[in-house]
C-alpha positions in Angstrom: 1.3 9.7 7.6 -1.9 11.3 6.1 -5.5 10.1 8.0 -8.7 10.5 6.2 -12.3 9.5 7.5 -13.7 6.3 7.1 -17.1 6.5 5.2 -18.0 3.6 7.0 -16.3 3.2 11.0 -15.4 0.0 12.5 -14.9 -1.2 15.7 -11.5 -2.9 17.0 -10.6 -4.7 19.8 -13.7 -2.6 21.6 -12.9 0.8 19.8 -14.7 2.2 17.1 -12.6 3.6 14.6 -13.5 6.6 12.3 -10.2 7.3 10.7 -7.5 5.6 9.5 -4.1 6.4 6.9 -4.8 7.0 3.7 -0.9 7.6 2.6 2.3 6.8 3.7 5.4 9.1 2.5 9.3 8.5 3.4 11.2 11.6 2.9 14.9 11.9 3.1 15.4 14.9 5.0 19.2 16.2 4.4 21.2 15.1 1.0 23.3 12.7 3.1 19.6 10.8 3.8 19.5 10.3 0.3 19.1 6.7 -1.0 21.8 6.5 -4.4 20.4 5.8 -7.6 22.0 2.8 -7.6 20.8 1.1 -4.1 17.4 0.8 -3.2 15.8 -0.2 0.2 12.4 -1.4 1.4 9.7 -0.2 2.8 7.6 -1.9 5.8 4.2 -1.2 6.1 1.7 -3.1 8.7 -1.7 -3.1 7.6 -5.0 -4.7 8.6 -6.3 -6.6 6.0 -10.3 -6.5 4.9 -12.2 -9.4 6.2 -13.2 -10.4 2.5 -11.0 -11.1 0.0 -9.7 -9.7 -2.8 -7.3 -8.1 -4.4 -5.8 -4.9 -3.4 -3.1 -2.4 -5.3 -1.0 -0.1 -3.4 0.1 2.7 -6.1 3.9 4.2 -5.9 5.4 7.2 -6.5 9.1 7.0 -6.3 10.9 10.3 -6.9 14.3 11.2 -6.6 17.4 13.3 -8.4 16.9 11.8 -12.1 13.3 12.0 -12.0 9.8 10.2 -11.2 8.1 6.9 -12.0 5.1 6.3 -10.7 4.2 2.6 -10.1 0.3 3.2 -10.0 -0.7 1.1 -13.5 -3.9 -1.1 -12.6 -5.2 -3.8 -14.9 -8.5 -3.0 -16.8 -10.7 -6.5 -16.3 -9.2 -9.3 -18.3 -5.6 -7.8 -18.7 -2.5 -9.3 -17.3 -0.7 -7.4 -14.8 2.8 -8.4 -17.4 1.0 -6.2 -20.1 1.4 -2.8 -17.8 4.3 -0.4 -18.1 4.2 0.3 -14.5 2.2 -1.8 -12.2 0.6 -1.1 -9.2 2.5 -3.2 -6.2 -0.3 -5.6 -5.6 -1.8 -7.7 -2.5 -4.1 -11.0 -3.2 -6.2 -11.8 0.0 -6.8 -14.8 0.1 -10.5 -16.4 2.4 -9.3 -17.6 6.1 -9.6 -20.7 7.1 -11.1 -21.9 10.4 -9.4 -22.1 13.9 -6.7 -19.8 15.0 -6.4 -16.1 16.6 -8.9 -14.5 14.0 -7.6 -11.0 13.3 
């Protein structure tokens, strides 16, 4: 896990937060770790999402024996995401609605 400083702090369930990740990174660390080329696996992040919505992209960079790919393409205003080579993974927040635990 990488942290970096917040250019802006919040404050959370009575806490004011001034740092927060930045990056996430899974690492195999012996050979026998070592997803195959020909499996794959997934990845769970929990994340608190931003009060407005939006859309957000979450860049990749898989790397493993045969090589890299990055998955980090972002579409320029008015292009469709289909049109990339390697697209960003991609999260569409959507506006809450009213009632419930608000988080």
């Amino acid at each position: 896990i990488t942290r970096e400083k917040l250019a802006q702090p919040y404050v959370s369930h009575g806490r004011t937060i001034t740092e927060d990740v930045s990056r996430a990174t899974w690492t195999a660390r012996t050979r026998e770790d070592q997803l195959p080329n020909d499996q794959y696996d997934e990845f769970v992040l929990a994340v608190r999402t931003p009060e407005k919505p939006g859309t957000l992209y979450w860049p990749v960079r898989q790397l493993c024996e045969r090589g890299r790919h990055d998955w980090v393409d972002v579409p320029a205003p008015g292009q469709k995401a289909g049109e990339l080579k390697s697209p960003a993974a991609v999260l569409e927040v959507l506006p809450g609605g009213s009632g419930g635990h608000a988080h």
